[in-house]
N, C-alpha and C positions, 0 to 999 in steps of 0.2 A: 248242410250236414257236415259235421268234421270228420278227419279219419286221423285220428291221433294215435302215435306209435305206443305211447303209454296205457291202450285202451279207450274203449268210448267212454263217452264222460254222458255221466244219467243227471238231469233236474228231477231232485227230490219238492214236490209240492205236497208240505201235509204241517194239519198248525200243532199238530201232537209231537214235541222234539223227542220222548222217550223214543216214538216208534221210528222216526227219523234216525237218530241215532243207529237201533238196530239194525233197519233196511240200509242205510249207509256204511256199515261195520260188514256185511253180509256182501254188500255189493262189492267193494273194497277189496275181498279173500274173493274175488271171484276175476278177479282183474280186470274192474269197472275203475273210473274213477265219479265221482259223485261231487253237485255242487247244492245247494238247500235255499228252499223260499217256504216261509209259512206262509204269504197271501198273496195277492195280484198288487198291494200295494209295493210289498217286499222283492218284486218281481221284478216290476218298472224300473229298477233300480241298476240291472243288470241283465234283462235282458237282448238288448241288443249290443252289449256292448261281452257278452259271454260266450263261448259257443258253446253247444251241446248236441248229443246225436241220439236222445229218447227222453221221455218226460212222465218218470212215472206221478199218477196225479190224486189223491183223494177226493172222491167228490163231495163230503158235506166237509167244509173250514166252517172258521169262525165268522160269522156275518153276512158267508156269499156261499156259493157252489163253485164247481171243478168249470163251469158253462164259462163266470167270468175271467175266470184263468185263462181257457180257449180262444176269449175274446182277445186277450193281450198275447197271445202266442202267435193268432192269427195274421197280425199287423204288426210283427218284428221282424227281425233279420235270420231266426232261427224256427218259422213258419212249415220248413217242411221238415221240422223231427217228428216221428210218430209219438200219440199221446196212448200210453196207457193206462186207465183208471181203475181207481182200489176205492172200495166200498166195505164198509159193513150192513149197510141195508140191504134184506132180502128180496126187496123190490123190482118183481120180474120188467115196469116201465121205467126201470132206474137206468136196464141195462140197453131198455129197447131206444131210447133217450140218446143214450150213450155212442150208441152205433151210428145211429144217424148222424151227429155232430161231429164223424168222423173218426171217433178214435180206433185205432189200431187192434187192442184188445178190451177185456173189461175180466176186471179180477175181487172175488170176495175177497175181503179181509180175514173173515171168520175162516175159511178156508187155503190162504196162501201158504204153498209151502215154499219156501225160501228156497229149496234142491234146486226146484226148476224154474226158480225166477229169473237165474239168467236166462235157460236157454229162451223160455216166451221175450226177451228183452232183444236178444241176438234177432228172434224172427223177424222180430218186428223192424229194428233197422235195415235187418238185409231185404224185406219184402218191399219195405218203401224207398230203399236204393232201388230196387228191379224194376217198380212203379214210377221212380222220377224217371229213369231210364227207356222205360217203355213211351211213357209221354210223349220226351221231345222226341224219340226216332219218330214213332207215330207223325208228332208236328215236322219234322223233316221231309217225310214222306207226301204228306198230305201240301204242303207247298210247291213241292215241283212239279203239281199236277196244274192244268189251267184252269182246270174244275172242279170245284169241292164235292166228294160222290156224295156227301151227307145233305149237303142243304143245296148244291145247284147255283150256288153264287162260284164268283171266279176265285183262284185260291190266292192268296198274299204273293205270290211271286206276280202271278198273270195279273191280277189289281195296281201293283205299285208300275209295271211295265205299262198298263194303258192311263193312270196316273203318269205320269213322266211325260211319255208322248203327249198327252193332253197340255200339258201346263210348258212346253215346249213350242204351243205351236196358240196355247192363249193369249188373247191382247191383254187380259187382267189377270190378276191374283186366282189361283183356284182355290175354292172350301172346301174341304173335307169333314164330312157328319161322322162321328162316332158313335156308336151305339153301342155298348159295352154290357154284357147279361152272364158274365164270366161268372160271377159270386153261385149265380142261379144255375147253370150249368155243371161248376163244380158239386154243386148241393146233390141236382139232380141224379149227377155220378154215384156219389155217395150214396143217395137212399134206394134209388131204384135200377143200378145199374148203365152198364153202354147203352144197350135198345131203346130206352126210356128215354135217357139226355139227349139220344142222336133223335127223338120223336119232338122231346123238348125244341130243339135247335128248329127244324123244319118247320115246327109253330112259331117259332119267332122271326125265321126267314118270310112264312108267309103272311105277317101281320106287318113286314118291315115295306115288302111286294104293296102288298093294299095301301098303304098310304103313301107313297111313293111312286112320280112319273116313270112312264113305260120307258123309257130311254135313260135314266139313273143307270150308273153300275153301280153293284155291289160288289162288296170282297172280303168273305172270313179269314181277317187278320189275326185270331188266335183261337184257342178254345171255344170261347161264347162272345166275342167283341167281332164289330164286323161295320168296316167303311164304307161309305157310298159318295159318290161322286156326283154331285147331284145337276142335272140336265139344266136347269130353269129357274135358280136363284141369282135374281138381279141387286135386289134390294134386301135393307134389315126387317123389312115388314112379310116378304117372302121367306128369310130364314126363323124369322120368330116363329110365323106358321107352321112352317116343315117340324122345326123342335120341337111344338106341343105336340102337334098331330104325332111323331113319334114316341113321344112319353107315353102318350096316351092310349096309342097302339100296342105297346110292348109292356103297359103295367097290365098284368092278367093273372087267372089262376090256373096252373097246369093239374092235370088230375090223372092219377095212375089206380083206377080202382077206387076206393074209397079214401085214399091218399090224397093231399090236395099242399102246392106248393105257388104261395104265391110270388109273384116275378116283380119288378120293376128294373129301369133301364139307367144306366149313367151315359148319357148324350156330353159330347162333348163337340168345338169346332177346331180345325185344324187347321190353323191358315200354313200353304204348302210354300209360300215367299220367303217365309222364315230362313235365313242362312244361315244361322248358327249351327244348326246338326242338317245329317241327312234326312231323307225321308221314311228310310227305314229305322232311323231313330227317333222321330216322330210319331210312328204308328206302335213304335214297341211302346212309347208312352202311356198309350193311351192301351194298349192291348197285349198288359202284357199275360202271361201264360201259365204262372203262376196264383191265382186266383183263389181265393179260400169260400169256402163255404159260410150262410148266416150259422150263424152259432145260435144258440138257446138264450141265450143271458138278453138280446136283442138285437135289433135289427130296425135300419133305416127304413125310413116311409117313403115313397116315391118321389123322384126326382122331376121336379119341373124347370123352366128359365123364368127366374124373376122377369118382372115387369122391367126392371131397369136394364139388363142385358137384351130383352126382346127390342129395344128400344137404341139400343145400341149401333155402331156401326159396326160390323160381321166382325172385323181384325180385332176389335175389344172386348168381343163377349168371352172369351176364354179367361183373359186377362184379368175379369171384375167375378172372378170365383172366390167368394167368402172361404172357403173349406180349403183349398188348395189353388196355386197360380199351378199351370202345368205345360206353360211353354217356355221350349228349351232358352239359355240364353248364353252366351261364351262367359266365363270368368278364366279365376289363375287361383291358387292355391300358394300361400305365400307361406313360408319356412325361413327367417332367418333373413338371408339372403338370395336363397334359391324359390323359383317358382317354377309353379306342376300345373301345366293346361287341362281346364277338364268346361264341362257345361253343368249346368242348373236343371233337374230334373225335375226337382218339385221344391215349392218354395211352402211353409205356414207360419204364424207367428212363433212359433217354437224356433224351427230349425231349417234345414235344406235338405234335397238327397242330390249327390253330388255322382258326376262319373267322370272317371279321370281321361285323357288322351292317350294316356300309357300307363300301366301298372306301375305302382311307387308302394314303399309301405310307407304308411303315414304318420308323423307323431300325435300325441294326445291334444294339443294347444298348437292353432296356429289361425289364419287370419284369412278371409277372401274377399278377393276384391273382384267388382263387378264391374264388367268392362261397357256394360251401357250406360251405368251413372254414376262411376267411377267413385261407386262407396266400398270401404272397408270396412269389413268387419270380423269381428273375436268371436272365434266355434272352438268347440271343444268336439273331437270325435265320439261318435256313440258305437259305430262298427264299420265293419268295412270288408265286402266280399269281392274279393279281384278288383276291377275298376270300379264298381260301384260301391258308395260310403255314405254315411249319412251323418249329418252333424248337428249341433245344437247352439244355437244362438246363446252366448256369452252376454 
């Protein structure tokens, strides 16, 4: 979220420009400043490359709803501006819809008076500043304890300390299993509350318990993602078993009353040899804490390991991920003349997400080279928040 001296800056999403126009004219004397998309196509165009700090949204466009919008907000660089949506349907499941996919507020159209559109716009920024704020002290807190009070696994400081020791004192490489339920967590937050997701969490600690040897440790590395160290993997015929039996473990359906919210898990392996980043830059990868909720427009089916990964040697199953590569790797940042050290977060046919070694600001065009296979290549930046940026294959 930005904090611009000129005012916060509002995304107007609505495919009717008359009323655009007005809500942008309105917000403008009110000392917002205002940027415009009529769809999710018009979207992608700019938004990770824009900032913004609220998004007011319509929910019926032309050919989609405000859900697919959500979706493309959700997996940008501007994911935690609060969403408020505008309707003119009276439809008391439009709004109940609405809430659960997380937005902020929910406003009739037939209804809106401009007066107090700012202040609901003001709430809403300041309450999910309070909210982002609350979070990480929360995750602050909840780290420097050796034990998670929630689920009984050890907490991300005590895990990555008996991680270390461990791999200090192995004759071979150690694996680390990911288990990642953050999406579902977040969800759970959202529709039913803290009581509910910390009930959530405890059900998936103890389905993670059940398929998992007595001597494994565990470690809640962030919101809903959580490591284990696992006692008794020798071989790739031992790790393919362990990853299904956890798929299979963790895809369920949680139920809160007549409510029902169903789960699956992103498994990932973490080979801990890797030199390129730290460990704790390793586990941030995979767990990080920023997490969005499934949105309405849809949502992915369970995740399993191909037969060709289960078949794999341990150190390449990460490696042979269709959808995203997501082990760190050193590169340079190249400018001209000058170059900016940074590592490889996430690689896909598209583009990279990149984090630098030191804050730089970045130009629009420049070129990176990869210090494992010493290829270069043309990106164009998409955005860029402190060290971390993301770019687009040229």
């Amino acid at each position: 979220m930005t904090a611009s001296a000129d005012g916060p800056i509002i995304l107007i999403v609505d495919d009717d420009p008359d009323f655009r126009e007005i809500l942008s004219g309105v917000l403008r004397r009110n000392n917002f400043q205002t940027i415009e998309a009529t769809n999710t196509e018009e979207l992608r165009g700019f938004v990770d490359s824009s900032e913004f700090d609220c998004v007011l949204l319509d929910y019926r466009l032309d050919g989609e709803t405000a859900f697919h919008v959500m979706d493309v907000l959700s997996g940008s660089a501007n994911a935690d501006a609060p969403v408020i949506m505008m309707t003119a349907s009276q439809e008391q499941s439009v709004a109940i819809k609405a809430f659960r996919s997380g937005v902020s507020d929910f406003l009739p159209k037939t209804s809106l008076g401009f007066r107090d559109l700012g202040n609901v716009i003001r709430k809403a920024i300041e309450d999910k500043r309070r909210s982002l704020s609350e979070q990480y002290e929360l995750e602050r807190l909840r780290q420097e304890r050796a034990i998670d009070i929630v689920t009984g696994t050890f907490s991300r400081k005590e895990f990555e300390k008996r991680l270390r020791a461990g791999r200090a004192t192995a004759a071979s490489p150690q694996l680390v299993i990911v288990a990642s339920m953050n999406r579902f967590y977040a969800e759970a937050l959202q529709r039913f509350g803290q009581k509910q997701a910390d009930t959530f969490l405890r059900e998936t600690v103890k389905r993670m318990r059940d398929c998992s040897d007595p001597e494994d440790i565990w470690g809640r590395i962030s919101g809903g993602a959580f490591a284990c160290l696992p006692s008794a993997i020798s071989d790739r015929a031992k790790l393919r078993d362990r990853l299904n039996a956890l798929t299979e473990a963790l895809t369920f359906v949680f139920r809160v009353g007549s409510a029902t919210m169903e789960a699956h898990p992103e498994t990932s392996v973490l080979d801990t040899s890797d030199e390129t980043a730290s460990l704790s830059e390793q586990l941030d990868q995979f767990g990080e804490i920023a997490a969005q909720p499934v949105t309405q427009a849809g949502a992915e089916g369970p995740k399993s390991v191909p037969q060709e990964e289960a078949n794999a040697e341990p150190e390449q199953v990460e490696r042979r991920r269709e959808r995203r590569n997501r082990v760190l790797k050193a590169a340079k940042i190249l400018i001209g003349p000058s170059t900016i050290d940074c590592v490889v977060r996430d690689t896909s046919d598209l583009g990279m997400r990149l984090r630098l070694e030191q804050y730089a600001p970045l130009v629009s065009n420049f070129s990176i080279y990869l210090a494992e296979t010493g290829e270069k290549r043309p990106v164009v930046l998409r955005w860029q928040r402190g060290r971390e940026c993301g770019v687009e294959f040229v």
